[in-house]
N, C-alpha and C positions, 0 to 999 in steps of 0.2 A: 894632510889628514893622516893620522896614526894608522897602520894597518891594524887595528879591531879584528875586524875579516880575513881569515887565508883561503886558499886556493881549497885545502882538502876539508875544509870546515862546508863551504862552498855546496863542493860536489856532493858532499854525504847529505846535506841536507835537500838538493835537489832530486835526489835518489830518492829518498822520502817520498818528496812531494808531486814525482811524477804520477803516480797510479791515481791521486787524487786533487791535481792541479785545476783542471777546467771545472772540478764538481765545486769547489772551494772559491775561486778566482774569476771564475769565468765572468757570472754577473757583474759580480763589484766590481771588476776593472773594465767591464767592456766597453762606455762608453770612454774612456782613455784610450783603449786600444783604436775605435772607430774614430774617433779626430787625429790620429796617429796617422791613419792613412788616406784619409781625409785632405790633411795636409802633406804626403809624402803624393797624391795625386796632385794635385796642384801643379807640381812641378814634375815628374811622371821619369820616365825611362829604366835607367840599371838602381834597382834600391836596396840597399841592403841593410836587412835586419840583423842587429847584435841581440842575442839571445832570444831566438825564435821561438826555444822553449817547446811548449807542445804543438807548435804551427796553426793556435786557436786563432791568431791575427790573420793566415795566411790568403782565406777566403776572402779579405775585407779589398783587397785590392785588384783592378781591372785587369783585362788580360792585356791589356794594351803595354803594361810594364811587366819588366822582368827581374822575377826577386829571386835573391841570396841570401839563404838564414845558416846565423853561427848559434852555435850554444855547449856550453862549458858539460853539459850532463848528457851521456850517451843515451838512460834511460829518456827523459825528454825528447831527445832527438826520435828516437825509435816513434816516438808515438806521431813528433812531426811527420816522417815519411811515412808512414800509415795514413796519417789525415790526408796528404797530398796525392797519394793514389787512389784512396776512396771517394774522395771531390774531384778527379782526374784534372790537378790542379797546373795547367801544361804550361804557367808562366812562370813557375817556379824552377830556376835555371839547376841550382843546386842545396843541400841543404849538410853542410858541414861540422865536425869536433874541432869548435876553436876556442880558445882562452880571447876575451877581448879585450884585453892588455897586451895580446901579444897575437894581432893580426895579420896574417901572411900572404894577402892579396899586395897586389903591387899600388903606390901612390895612385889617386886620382884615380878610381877605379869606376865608381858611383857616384849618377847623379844627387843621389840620396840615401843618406844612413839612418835609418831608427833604431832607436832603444828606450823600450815601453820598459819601465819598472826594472832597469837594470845597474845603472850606476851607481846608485846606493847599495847596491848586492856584493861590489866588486872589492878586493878588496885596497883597491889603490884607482879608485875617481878620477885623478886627474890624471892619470896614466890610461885609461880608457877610453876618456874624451880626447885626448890628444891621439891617439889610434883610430877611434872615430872620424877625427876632422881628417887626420892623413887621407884615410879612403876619401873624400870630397871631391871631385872635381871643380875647378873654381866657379863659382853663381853656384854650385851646388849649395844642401839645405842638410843639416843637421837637425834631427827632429827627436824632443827627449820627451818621454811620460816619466816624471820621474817625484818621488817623493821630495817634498821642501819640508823642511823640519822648520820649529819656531826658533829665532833670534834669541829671543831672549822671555822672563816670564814663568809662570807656574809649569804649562806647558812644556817647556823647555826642560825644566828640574826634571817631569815627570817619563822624557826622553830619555836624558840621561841615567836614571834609577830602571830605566824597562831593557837599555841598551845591553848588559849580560844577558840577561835571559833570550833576546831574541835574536844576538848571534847563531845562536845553535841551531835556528830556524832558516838562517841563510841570509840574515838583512839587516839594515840598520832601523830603528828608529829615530834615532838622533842623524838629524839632513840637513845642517839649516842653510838658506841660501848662500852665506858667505864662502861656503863650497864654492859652488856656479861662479862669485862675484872673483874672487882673488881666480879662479883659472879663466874666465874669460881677459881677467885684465892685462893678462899675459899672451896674449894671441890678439893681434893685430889685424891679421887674418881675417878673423870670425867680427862677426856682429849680430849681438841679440836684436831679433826681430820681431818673437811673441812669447807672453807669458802670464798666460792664463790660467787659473787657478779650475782646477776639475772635482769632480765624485769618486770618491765618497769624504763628505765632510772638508772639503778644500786642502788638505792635507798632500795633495796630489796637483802637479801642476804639466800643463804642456808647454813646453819651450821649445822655442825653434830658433836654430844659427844659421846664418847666410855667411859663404865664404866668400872673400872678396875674388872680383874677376874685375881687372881693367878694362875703362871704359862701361862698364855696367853697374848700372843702380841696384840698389839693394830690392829684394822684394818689400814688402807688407801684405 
């Protein structure tokens, strides 16, 4: 996929939209956010969030597991450790400035990595998700909320024609699955396990990867 997206297009537009991320976002994405962690409990221990953003997801998860949130925008960030001391949120291990294309934790880190509404943001997808799965410990769970664009169709034309204008915004419009298809087919590794179609308007899907671990069956 064409870098569309760079890094400082990125950050300027997260800069924006930090002072009014959760007044805008919060609703509409939140039940993606809550089956995000929904499903990151399921399988429970070290999880780690790619683009924590304003830390709105943070409260959703038990104290029984221990989360790591990265995110590309300092402003963001700020707001995240504000949330986490005012919810005295004590399972949150740490909350980092990191590129998620260029992740600096060591292999196999995490039983699980989410990223709610982030890979379409980025601007090199398959470079993110392959960052993503690195952190995985094997049986670990890759868990994505992530925009699915249309294949093909009116819709689709209507993606393409919206896609200038909402770079400047931080994101793509245009997502369509053959994204997800041509980079799973390349990792051996991984195997799609759910793919569910969410709110607002199906536009939005949660996916979930299971890495392989010998001798162990895959979830569902």
């Amino acid at each position: 996929m064409s870098a569309d997206l760079d890094t400082l297009t990125v950050t300027k537009a997260y800069r924006c939209w930090a002072p009014v991320y959760d007044l805008v976002f919060g609703a509409v994405f939140d039940q993606g956010r809550r089956a995000a962690a929904v499903a990151a409990e399921r399988v429970g221990g070290r999880i780690l969030e790619v683009g924590v953003g304003t830390g709105i997801s943070l409260p959703n998860y038990s104290d029984r597991n221990r989360i790591v949130g990265i995110d590309l925008s300092p402003e963001m960030l700020r707001k995240a450790r504000r949330r986490v001391t005012e919810l005295s949120l004590t399972n949150v291990e740490k909350l980092e400035l990191m590129d998620a294309e260029h992740l600096t934790f060591p292999d196999a880190s995490f039983d699980v990595v989410v990223a709610s509404h982030v890979i379409s943001t980025v601007p090199h997808p398959s470079v993110a998700l392959d960052e993503c799965a690195r952190m995985l410990k094997p049986g670990g769970e890759l868990i994505l909320i992530s925009r699915v664009g249309a294949d093909a169709g009116s819709r689709r034309t209507v993606e393409r024609l919206l896609q200038p204008i909402v770079r400047r915004l931080g994101w793509r419009t245009e997502f369509p699955w053959e994204h997800f298809a041509r980079w799973i087919a390349h990792r051996p590794d991984l195997r799609l396990i759910e793919r569910r179609a969410l709110p607002p308007w199906g536009h939005f899907a949660l996916l979930r990867f299971v890495k392989w671990a010998p001798g162990n069956s895959s979830r569902s």
